[in-house]
Each structure stands twice: as C-alpha cells, then as structure tokens.
N, C-alpha and C positions, 0 to 999 in steps of 0.2 A: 504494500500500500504506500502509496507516493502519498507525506505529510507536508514536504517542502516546494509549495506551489511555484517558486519564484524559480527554481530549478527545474522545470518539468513542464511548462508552461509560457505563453504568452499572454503578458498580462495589459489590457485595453482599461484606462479610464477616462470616463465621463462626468463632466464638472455638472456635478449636482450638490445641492446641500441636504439631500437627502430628507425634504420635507415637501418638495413638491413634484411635479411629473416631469419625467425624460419629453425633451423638447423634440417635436415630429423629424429636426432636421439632424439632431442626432442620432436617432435611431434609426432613421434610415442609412447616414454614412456609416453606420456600427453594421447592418448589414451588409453594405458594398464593402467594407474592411472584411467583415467575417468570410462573406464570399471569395475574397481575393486570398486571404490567408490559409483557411480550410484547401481551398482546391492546389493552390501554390505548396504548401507544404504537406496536403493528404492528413491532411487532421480530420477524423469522424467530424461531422457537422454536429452529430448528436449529444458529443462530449464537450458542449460548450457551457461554461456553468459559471459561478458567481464567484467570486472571495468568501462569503459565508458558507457555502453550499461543502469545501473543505477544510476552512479554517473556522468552524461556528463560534469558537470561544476566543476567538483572536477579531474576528470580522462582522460586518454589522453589513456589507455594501454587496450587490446593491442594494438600493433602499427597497419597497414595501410598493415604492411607483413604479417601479422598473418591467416595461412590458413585458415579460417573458413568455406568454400565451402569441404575444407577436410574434417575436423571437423564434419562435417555433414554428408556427403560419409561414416562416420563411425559409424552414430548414433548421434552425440552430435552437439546442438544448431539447428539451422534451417536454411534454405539456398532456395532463392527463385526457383520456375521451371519455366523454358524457357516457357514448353508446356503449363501454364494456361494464357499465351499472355497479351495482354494489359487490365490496368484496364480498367470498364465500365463507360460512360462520368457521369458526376456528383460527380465520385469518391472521398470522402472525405479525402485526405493525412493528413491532422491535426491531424485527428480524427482516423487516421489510425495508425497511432504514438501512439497516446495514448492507442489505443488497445491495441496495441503490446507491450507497455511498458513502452516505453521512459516517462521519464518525461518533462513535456509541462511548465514548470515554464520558462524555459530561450530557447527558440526554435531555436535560430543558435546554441547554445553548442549540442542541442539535435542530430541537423542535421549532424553537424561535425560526433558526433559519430556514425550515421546510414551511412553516406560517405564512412568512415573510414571499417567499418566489411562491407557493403554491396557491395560498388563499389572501395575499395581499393584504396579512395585517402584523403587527406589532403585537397586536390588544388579546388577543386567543391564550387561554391556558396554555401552559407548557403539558399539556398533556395529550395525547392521541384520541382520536376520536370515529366516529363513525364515517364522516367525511374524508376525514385524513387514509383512513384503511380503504375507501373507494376509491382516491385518485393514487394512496400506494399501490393497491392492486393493479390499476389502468396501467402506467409506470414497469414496473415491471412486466406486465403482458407486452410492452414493446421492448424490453429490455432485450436482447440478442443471450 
C-alpha cells in the first residue's frame, strides 16, 4: 500500500478556500489537464482521487464543493450508480472501505473523507450508514 502520495503520484491544485464551489473554468481545465496526463502517461483514469481520499488524517482537500460526480461524467475517479440499488444484508462497510482504499488506521478521519467526495458534507456522523453501504457496494461492483 502506497502511504507516501507525493512519491507515487501527481499532485494538481486548485485555489479554492474550500468554502465555496470549484469555478466552471476550473474544472473544466482540470479535465483537459486530467485528459492530457492520464493518456500521456497511461495513468487509469479511474484512479484519480483527492488528498483526503489517502491521506484522511493529514488532508481535508478537496473541499465538500469539489464536483466529483462531474469528475466522473468525464472519465476520472469513480462515482457511485443509483441503478445497482441497495447493498445486500450482511454487507460489510468496514471492509468495504478498505477495498476501496481508505485507510482503516483512524476510521472517523477515514469517514469524514468518504462524506466529504461521496455525499458532499462535512456535517454526517463519523459513522457508516445505510446510504454509505449503497454507494460502497455500487463502488466496488465497478471496482476491476
């Protein structure tokens, strides 16, 4: 498991103050960037993710505005589907986190940052829920 992002990775920032929304004109050159980068160096488009989404007890960014449902509409990162409905009863959310990536060392940081890109809030229990294990499950059904 790669911990050391800045080593294994290219890292894109966007000046935001992380209180209000990604400006349209940014997020579109973050796509023509992602496009040019991915195909230019064979980077999975899929495996595009956040500062939090590895670093959750080190990282806050991006913010809570950060479109990532776009993001996704255009190839990059992943974003759960409505149409594969609720997870199956037994469903393991812990363990469904760790598939997907999050690190399981401090699990409310981990949470915040799955809140954060998943359901766009700050404000959510640090706990797992019935929504959370729906779009884990969606999530992983594309997982390879």
């Amino acid at each position: 498991t790669i911990t050391d992002l800045n080593s294994a990775s290219i890292g894109i920032e966007l000046d935001n103050n992380g209180s209000t929304p990604f400006t349209p004109a940014q997020i579109q050159s973050l796509i023509l960037l992602l496009r040019d980068l991915t195909e230019r160096l064979n980077i999975p488009p899929r495996q595009v993710i956040g500062h939090a989404d590895l670093a959750p007890t080190r990282k806050a960014d991006p913010s809570r505005f950060f479109p990532w449902q776009q993001l996704a509409e255009a190839g990059f990162g992943m974003w759960p589907r409505a149409s594969d409905g609720p997870a199956p009863d037994g469903f393991d959310t812990w363990n469904a986190m760790a598939r997907f990536g999050y690190p399981m060392e401090d699990r409310e940081a981990a949470v915040a940052a799955f809140h954060r890109r998943f359901r766009g809030s700050d404000d959510l229990p640090k706990t797992l829920d019935a929504e959370d294990a729906r779009i884990l499950h969606s999530l992983l059904l594309q997982t390879p």
